[in-house]
PDB file of N, CA, C and O in Angstrom:
ATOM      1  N   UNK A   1     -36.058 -28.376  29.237  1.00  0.00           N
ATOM      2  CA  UNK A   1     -36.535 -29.623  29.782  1.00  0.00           C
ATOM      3  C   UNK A   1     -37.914 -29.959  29.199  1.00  0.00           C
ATOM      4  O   UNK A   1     -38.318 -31.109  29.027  1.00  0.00           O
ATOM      5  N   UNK A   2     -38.698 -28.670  28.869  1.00  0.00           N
ATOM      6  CA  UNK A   2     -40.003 -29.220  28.372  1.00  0.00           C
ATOM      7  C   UNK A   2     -39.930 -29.918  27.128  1.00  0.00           C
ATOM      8  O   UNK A   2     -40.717 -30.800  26.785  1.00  0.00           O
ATOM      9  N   UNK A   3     -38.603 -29.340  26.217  1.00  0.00           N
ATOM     10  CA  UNK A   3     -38.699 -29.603  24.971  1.00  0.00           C
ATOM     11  C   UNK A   3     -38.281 -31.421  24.979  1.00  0.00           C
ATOM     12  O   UNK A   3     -38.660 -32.334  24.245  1.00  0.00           O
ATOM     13  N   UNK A   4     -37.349 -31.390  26.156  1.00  0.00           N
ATOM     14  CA  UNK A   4     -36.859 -33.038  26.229  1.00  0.00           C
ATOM     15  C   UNK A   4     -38.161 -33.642  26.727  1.00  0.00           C
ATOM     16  O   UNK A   4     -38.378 -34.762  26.263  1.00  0.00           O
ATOM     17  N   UNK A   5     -38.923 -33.250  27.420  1.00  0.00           N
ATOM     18  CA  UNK A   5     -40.167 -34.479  27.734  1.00  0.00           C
ATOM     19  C   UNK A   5     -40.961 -34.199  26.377  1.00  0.00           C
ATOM     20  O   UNK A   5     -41.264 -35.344  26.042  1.00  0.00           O
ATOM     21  N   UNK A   6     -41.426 -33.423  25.492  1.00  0.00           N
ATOM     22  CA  UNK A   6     -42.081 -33.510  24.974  1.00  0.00           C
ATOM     23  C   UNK A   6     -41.423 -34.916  23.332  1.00  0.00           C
ATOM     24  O   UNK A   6     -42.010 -35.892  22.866  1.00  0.00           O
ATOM     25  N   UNK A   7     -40.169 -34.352  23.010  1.00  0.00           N
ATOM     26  CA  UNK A   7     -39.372 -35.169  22.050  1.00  0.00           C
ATOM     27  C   UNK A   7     -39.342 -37.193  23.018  1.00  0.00           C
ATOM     28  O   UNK A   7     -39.818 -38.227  22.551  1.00  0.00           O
ATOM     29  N   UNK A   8     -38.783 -37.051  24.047  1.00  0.00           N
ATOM     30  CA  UNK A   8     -38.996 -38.312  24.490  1.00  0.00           C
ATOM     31  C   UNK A   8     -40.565 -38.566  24.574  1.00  0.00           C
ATOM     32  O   UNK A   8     -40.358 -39.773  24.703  1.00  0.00           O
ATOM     33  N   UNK A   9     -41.746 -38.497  24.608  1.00  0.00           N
ATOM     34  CA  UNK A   9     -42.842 -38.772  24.749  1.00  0.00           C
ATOM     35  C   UNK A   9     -43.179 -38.943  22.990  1.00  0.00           C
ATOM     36  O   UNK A   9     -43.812 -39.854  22.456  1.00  0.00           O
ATOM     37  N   UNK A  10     -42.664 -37.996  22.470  1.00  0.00           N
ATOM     38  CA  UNK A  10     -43.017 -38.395  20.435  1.00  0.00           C
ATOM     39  C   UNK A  10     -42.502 -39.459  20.525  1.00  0.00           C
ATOM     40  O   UNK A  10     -43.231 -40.354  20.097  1.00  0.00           O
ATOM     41  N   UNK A  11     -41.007 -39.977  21.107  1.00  0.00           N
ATOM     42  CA  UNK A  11     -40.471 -40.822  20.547  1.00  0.00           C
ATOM     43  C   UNK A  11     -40.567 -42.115  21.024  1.00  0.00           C
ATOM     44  O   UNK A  11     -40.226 -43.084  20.347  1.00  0.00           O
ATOM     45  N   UNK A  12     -41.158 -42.221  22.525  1.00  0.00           N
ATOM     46  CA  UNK A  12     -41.017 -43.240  23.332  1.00  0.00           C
ATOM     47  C   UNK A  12     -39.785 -43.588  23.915  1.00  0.00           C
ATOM     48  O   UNK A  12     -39.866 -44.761  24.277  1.00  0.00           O
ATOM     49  N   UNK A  13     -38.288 -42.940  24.265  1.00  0.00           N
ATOM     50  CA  UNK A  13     -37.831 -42.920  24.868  1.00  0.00           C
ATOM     51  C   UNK A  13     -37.422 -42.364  26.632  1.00  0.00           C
ATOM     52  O   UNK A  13     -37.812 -41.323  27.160  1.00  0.00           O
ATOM     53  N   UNK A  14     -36.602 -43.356  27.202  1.00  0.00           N
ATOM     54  CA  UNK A  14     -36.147 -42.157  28.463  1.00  0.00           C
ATOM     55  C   UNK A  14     -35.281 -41.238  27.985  1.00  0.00           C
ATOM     56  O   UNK A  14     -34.478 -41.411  27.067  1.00  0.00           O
ATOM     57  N   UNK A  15     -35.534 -39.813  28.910  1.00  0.00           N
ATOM     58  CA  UNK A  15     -34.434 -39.389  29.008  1.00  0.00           C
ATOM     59  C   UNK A  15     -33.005 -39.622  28.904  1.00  0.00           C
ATOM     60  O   UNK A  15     -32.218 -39.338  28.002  1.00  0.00           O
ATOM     61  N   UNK A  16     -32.846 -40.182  29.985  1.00  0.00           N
ATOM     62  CA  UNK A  16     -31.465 -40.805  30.225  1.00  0.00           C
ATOM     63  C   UNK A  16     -31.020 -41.733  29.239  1.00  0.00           C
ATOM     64  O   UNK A  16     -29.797 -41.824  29.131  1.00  0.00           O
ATOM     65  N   UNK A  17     -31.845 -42.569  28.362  1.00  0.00           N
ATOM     66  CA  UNK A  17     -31.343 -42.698  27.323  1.00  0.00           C
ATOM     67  C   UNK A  17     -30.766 -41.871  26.134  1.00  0.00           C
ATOM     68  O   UNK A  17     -29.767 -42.147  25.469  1.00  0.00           O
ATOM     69  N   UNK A  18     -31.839 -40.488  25.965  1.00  0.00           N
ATOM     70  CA  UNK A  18     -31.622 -39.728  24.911  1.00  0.00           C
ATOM     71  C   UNK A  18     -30.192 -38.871  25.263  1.00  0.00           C
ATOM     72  O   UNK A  18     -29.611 -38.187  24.421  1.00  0.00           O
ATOM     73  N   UNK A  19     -29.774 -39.029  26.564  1.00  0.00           N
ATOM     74  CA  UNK A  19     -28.608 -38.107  26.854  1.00  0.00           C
ATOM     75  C   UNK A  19     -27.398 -39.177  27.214  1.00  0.00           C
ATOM     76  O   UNK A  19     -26.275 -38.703  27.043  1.00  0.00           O
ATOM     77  N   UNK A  20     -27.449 -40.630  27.713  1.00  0.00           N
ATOM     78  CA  UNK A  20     -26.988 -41.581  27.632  1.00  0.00           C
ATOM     79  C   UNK A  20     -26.039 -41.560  28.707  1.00  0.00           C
ATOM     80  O   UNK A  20     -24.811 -41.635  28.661  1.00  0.00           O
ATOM     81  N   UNK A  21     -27.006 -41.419  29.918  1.00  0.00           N
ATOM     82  CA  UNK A  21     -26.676 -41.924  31.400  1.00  0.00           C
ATOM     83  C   UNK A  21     -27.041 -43.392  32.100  1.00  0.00           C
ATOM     84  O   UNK A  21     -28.081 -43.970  32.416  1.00  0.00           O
ATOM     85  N   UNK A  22     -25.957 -43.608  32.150  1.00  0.00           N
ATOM     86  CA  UNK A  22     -25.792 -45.254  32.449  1.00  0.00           C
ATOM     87  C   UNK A  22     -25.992 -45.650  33.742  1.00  0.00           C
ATOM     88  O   UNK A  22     -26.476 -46.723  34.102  1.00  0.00           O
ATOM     89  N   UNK A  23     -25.535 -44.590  34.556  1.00  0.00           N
ATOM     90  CA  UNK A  23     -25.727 -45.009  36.033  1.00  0.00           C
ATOM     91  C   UNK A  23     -27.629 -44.955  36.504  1.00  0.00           C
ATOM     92  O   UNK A  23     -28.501 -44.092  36.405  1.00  0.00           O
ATOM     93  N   UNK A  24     -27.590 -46.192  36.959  1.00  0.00           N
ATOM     94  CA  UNK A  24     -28.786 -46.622  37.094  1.00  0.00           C
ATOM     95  C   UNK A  24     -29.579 -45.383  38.042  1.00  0.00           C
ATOM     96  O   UNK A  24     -30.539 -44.667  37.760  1.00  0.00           O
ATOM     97  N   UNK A  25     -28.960 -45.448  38.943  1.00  0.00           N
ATOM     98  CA  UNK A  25     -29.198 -44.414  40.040  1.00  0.00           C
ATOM     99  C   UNK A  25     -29.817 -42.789  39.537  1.00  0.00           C
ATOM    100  O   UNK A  25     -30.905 -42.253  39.747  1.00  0.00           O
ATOM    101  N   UNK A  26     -28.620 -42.334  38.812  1.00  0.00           N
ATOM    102  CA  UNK A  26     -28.829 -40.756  38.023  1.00  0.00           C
ATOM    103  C   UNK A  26     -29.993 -40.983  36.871  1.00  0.00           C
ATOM    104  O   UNK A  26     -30.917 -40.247  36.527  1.00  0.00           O
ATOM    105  N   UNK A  27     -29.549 -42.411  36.369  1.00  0.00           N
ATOM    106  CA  UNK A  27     -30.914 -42.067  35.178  1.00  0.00           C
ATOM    107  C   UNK A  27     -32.136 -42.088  36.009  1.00  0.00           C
ATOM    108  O   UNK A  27     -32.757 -41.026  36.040  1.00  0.00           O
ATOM    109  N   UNK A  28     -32.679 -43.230  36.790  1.00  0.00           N
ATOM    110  CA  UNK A  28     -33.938 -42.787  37.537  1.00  0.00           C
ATOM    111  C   UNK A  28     -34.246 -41.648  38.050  1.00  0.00           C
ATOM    112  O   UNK A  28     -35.446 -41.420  38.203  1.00  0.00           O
ATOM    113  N   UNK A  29     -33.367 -40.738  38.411  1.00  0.00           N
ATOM    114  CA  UNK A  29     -33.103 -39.339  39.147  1.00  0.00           C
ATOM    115  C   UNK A  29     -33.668 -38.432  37.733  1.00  0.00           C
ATOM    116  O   UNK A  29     -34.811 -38.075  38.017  1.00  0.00           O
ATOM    117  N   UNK A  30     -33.470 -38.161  36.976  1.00  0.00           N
ATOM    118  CA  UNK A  30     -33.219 -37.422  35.601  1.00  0.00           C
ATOM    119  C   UNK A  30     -34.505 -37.567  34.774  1.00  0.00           C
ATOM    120  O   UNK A  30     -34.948 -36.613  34.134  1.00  0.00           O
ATOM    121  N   UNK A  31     -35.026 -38.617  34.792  1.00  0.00           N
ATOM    122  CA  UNK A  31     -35.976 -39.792  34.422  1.00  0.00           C
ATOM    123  C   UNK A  31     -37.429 -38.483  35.203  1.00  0.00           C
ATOM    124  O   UNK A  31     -38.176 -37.574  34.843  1.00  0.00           O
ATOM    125  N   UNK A  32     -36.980 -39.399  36.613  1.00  0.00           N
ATOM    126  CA  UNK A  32     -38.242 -38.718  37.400  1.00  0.00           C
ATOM    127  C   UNK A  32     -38.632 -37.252  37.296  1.00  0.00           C
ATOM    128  O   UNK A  32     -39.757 -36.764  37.398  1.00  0.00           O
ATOM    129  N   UNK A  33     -36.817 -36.319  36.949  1.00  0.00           N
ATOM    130  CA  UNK A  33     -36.779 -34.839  37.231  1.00  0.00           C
ATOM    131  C   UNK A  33     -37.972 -34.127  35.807  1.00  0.00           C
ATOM    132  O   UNK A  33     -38.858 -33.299  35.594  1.00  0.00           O
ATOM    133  N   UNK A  34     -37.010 -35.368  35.069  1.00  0.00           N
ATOM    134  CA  UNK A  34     -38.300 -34.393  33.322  1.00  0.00           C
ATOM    135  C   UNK A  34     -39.476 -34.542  33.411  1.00  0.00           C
ATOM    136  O   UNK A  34     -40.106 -33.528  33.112  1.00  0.00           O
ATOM    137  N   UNK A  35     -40.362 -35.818  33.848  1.00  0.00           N
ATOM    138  CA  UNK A  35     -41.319 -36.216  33.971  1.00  0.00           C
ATOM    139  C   UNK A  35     -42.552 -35.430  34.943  1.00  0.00           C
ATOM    140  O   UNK A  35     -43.771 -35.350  34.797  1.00  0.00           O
ATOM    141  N   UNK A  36     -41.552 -34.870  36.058  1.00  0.00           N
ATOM    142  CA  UNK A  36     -42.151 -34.579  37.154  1.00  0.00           C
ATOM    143  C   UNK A  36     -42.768 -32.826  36.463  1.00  0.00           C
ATOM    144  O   UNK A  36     -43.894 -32.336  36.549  1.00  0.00           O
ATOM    145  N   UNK A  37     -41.696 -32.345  35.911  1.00  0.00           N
ATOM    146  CA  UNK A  37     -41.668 -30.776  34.830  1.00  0.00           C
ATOM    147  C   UNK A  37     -42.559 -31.513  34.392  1.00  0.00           C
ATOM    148  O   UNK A  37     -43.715 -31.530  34.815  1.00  0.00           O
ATOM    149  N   UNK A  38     -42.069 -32.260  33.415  1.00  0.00           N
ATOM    150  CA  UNK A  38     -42.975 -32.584  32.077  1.00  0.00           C
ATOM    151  C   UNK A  38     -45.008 -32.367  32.525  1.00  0.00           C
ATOM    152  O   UNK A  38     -45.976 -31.725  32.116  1.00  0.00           O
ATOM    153  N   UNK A  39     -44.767 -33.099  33.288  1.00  0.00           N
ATOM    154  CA  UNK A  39     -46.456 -33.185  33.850  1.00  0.00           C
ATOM    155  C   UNK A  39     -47.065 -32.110  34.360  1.00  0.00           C
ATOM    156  O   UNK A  39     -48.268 -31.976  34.138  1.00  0.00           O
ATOM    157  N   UNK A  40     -46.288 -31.035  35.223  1.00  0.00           N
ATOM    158  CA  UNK A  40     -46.488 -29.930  35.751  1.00  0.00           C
ATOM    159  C   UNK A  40     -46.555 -28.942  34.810  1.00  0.00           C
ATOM    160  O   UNK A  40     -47.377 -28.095  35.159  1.00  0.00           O
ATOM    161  N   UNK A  41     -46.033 -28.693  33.758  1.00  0.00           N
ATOM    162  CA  UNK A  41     -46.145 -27.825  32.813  1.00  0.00           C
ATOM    163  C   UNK A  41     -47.490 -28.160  31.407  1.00  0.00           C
ATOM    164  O   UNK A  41     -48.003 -27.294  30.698  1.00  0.00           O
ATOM    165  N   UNK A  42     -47.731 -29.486  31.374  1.00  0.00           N
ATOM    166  CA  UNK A  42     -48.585 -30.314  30.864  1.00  0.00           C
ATOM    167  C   UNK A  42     -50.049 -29.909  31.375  1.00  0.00           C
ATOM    168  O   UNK A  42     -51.047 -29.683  30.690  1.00  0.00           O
ATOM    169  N   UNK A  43     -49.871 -29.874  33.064  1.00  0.00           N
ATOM    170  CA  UNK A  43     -51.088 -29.663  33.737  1.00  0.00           C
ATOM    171  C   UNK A  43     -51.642 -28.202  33.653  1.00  0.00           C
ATOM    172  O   UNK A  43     -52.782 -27.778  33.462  1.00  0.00           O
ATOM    173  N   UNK A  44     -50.351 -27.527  33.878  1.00  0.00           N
ATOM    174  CA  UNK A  44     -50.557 -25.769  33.649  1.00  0.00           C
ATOM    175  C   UNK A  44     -51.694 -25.558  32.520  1.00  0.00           C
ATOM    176  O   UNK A  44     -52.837 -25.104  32.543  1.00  0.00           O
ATOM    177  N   UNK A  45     -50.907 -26.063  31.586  1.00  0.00           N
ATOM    178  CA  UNK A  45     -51.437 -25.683  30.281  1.00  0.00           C
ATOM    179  C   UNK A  45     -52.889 -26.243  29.643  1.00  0.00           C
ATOM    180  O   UNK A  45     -53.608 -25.723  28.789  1.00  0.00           O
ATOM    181  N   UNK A  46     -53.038 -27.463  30.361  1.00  0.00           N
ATOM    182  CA  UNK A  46     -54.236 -27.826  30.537  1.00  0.00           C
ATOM    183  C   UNK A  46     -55.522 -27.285  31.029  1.00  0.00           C
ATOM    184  O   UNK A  46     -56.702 -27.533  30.785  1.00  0.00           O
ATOM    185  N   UNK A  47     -54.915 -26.489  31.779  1.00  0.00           N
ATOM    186  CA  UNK A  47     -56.097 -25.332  32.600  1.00  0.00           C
ATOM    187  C   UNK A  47     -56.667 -24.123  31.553  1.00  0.00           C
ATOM    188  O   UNK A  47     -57.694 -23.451  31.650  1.00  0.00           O
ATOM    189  N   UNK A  48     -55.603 -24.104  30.510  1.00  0.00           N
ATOM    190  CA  UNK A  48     -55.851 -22.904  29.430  1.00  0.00           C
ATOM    191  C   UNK A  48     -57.104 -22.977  28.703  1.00  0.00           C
ATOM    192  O   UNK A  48     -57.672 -24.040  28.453  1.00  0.00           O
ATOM    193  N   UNK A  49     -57.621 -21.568  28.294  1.00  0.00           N
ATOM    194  CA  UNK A  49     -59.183 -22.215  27.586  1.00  0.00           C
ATOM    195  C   UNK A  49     -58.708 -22.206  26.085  1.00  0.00           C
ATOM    196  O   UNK A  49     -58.856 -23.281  25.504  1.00  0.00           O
ATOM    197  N   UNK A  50     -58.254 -21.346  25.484  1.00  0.00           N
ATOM    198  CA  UNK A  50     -57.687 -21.073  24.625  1.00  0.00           C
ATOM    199  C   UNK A  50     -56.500 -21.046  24.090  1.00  0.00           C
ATOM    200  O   UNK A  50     -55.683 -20.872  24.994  1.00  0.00           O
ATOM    201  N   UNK A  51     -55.864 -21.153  22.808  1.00  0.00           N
ATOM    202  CA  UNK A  51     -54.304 -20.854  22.109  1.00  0.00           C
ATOM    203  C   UNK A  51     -53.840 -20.240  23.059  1.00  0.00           C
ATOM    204  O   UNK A  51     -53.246 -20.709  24.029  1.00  0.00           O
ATOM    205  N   UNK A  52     -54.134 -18.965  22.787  1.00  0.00           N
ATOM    206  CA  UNK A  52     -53.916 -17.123  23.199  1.00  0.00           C
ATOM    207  C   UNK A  52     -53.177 -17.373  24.445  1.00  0.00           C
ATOM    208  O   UNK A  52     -52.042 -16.973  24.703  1.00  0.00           O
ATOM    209  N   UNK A  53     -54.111 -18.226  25.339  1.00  0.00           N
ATOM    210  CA  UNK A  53     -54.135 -18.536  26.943  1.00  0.00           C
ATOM    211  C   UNK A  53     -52.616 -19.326  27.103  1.00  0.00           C
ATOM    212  O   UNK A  53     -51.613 -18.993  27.733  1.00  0.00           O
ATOM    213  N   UNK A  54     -52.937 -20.649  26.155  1.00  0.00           N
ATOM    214  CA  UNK A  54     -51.922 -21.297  26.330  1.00  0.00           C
ATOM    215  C   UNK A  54     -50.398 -20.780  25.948  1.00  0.00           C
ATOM    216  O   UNK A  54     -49.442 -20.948  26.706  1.00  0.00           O
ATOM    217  N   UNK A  55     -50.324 -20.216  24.839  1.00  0.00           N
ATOM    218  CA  UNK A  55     -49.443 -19.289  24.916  1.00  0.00           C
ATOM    219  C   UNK A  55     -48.692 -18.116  25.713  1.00  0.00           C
ATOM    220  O   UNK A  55     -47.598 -17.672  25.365  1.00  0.00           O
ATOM    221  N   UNK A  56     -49.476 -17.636  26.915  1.00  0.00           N
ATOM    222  CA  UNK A  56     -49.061 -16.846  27.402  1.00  0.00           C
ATOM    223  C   UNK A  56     -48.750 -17.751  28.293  1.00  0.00           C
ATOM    224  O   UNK A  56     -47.633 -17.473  28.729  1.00  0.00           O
ATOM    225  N   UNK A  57     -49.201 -18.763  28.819  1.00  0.00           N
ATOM    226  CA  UNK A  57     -48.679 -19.540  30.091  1.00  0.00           C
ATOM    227  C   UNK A  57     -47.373 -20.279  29.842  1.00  0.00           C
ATOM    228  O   UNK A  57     -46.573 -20.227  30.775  1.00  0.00           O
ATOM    229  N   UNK A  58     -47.023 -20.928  28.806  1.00  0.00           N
ATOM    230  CA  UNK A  58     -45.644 -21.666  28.489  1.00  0.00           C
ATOM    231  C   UNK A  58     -44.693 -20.372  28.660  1.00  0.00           C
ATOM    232  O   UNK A  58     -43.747 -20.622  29.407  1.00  0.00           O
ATOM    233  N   UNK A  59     -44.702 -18.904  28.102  1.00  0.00           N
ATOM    234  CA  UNK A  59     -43.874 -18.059  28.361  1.00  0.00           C
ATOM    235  C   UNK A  59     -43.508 -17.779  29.433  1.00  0.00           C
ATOM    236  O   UNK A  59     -42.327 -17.468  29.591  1.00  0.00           O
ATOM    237  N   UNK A  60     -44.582 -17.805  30.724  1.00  0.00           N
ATOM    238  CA  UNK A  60     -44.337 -17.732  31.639  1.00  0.00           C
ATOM    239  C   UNK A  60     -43.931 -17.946  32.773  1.00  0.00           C
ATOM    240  O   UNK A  60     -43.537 -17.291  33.738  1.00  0.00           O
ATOM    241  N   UNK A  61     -44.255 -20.031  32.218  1.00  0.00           N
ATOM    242  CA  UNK A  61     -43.562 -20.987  32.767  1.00  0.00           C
ATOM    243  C   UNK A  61     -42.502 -21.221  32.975  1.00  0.00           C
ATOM    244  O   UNK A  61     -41.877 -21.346  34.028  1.00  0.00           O
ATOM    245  N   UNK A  62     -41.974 -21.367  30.960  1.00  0.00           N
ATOM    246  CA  UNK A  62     -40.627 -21.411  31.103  1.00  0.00           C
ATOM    247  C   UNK A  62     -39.363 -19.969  30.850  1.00  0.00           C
ATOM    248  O   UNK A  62     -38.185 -20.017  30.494  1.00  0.00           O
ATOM    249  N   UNK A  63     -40.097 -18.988  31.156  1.00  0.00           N
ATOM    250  CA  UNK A  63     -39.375 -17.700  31.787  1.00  0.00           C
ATOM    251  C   UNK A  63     -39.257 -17.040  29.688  1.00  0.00           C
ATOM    252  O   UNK A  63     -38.247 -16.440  29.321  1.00  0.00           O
ATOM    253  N   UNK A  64     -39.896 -17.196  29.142  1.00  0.00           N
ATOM    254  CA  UNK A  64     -39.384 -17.148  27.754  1.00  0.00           C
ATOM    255  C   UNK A  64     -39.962 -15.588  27.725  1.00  0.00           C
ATOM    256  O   UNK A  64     -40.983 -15.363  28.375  1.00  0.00           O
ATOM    257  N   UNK A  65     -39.426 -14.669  27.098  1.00  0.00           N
ATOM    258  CA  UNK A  65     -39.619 -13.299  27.047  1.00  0.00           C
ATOM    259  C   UNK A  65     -40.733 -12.965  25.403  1.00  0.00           C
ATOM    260  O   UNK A  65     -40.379 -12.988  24.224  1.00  0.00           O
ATOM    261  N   UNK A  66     -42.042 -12.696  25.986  1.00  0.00           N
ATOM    262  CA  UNK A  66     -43.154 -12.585  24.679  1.00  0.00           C
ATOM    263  C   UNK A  66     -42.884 -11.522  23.867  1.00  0.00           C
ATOM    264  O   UNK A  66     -43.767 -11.364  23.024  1.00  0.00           O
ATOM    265  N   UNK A  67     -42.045 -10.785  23.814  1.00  0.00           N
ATOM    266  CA  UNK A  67     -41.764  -9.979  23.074  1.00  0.00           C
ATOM    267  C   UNK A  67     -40.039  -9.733  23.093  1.00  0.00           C
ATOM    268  O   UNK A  67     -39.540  -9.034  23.976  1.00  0.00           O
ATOM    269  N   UNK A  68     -39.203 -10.376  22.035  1.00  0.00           N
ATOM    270  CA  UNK A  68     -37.952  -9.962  21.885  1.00  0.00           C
ATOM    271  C   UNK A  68     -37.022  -8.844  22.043  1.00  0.00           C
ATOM    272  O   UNK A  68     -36.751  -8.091  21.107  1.00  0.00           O
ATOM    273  N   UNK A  69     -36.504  -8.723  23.277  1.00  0.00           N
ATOM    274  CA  UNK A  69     -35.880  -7.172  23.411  1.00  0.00           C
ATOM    275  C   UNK A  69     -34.757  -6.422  22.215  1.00  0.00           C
ATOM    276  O   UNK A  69     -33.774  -7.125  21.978  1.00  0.00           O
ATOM    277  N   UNK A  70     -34.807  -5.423  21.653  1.00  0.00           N
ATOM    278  CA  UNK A  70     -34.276  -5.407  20.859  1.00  0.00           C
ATOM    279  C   UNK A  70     -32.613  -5.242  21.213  1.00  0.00           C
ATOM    280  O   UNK A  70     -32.116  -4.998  22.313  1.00  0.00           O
ATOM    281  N   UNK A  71     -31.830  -5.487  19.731  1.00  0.00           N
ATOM    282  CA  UNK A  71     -29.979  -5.949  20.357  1.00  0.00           C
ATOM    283  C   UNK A  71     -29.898  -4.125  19.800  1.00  0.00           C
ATOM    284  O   UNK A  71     -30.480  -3.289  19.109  1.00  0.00           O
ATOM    285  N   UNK A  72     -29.285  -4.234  20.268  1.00  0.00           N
ATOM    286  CA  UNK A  72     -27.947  -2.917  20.682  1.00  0.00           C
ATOM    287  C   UNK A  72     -26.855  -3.379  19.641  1.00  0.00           C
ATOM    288  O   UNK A  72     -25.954  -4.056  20.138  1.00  0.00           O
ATOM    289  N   UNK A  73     -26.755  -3.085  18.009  1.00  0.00           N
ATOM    290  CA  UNK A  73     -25.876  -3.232  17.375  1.00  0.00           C
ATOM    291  C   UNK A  73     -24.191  -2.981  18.152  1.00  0.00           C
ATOM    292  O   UNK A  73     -23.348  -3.865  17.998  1.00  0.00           O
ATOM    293  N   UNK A  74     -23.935  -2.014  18.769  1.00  0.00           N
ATOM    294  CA  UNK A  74     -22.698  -1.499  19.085  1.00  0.00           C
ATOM    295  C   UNK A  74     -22.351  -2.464  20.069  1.00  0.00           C
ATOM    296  O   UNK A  74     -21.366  -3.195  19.962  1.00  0.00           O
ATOM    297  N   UNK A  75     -23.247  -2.481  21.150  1.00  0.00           N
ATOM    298  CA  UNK A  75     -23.017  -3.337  21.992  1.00  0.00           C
ATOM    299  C   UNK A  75     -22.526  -4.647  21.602  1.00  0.00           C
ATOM    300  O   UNK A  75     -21.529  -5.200  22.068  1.00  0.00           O
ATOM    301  N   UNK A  76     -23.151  -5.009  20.887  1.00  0.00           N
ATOM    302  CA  UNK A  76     -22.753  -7.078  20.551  1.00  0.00           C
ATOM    303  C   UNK A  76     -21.562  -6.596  19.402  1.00  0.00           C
ATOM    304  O   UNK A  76     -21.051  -7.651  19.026  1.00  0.00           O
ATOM    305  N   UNK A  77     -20.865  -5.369  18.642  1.00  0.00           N
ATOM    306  CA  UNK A  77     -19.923  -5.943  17.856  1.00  0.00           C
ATOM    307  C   UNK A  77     -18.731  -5.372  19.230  1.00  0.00           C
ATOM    308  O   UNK A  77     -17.542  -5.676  19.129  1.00  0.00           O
ATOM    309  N   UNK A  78     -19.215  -4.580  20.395  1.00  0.00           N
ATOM    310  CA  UNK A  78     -18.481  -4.197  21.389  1.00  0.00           C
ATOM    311  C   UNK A  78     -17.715  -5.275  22.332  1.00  0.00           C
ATOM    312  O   UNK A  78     -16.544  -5.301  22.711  1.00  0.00           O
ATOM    313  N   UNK A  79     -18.763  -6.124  22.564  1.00  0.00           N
ATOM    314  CA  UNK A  79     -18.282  -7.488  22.810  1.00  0.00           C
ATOM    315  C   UNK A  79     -17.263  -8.548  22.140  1.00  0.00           C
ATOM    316  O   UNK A  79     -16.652  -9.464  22.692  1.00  0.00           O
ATOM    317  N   UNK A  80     -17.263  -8.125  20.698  1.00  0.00           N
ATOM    318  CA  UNK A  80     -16.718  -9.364  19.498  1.00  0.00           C
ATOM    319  C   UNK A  80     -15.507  -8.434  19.466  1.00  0.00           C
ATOM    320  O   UNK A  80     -14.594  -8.882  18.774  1.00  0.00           O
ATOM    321  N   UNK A  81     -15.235  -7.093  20.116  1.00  0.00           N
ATOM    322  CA  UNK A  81     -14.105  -5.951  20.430  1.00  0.00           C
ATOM    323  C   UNK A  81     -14.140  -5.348  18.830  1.00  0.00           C
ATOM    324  O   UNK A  81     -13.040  -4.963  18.434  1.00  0.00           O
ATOM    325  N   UNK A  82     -15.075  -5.243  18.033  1.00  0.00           N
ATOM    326  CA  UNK A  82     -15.455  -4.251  17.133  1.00  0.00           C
ATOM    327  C   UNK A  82     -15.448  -3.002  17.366  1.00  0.00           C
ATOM    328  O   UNK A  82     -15.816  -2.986  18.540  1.00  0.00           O
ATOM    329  N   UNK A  83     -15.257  -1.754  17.013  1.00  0.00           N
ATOM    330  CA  UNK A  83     -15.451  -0.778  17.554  1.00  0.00           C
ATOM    331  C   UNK A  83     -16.224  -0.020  16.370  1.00  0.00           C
ATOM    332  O   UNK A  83     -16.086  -0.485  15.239  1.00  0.00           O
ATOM    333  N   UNK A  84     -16.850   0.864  16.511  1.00  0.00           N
ATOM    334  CA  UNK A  84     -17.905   1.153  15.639  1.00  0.00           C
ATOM    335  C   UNK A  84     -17.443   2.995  15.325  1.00  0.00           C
ATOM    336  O   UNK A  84     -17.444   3.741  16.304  1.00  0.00           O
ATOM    337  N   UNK A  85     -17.139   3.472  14.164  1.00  0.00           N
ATOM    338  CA  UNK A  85     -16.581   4.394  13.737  1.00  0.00           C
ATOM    339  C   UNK A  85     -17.547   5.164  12.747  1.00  0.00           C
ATOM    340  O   UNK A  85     -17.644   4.783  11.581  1.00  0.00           O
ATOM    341  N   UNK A  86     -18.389   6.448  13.305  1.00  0.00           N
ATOM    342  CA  UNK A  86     -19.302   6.918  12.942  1.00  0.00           C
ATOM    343  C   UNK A  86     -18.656   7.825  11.546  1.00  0.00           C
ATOM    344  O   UNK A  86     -17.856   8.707  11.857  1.00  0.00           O
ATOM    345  N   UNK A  87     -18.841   7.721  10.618  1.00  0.00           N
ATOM    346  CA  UNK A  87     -18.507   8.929   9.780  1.00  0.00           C
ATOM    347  C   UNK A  87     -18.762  10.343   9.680  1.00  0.00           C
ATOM    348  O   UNK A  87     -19.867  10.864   9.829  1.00  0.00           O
ATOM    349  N   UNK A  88     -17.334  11.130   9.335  1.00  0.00           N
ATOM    350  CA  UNK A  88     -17.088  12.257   9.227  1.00  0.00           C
ATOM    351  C   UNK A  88     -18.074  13.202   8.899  1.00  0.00           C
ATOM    352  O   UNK A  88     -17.778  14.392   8.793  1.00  0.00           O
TER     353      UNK A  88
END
């Protein structure tokens, strides 16, 4: 959602246009919902003194993990039903 208020605000569009909800009702709803994020996450970050700062707060905001957990090769070809066959 942050990324949609921030792209509608480059672009000067609504929301509900960029996703192309017609009902008057839901777009004002949708409209208000990004805006209302949009500003609250805007304000967060506003409080930051620094990059560093601001960076750690958008992660935290939007739940984003600052350090990538690493994948479990076996696991994800375990899933795709790969099975992984260690040699002799």
């Amino acid at each position: 959602m942050w990324e949609l208020h921030k792209l509608c605000q480059a672009y000067n569009q609504l929301p509900s246009d960029v996703f192309g909800i017609d009902d008057a009702w839901a777009a004002w709803d949708f409209n208000h919902a990004v805006l209302t994020f949009g500003r609250y996450v805007g304000n967060e970050l506003d409080k930051c003194k620094d990059q560093n700062a601001r960076d750690r707060r958008i992660h935290d905001l939007l739940g984003i993990p600052r350090k990538p957990k690493p994948i479990n090769i076996n696991a994800l070809m375990g899933m795709q039903g790969i099975t992984v066959q260690r040699g002799s």
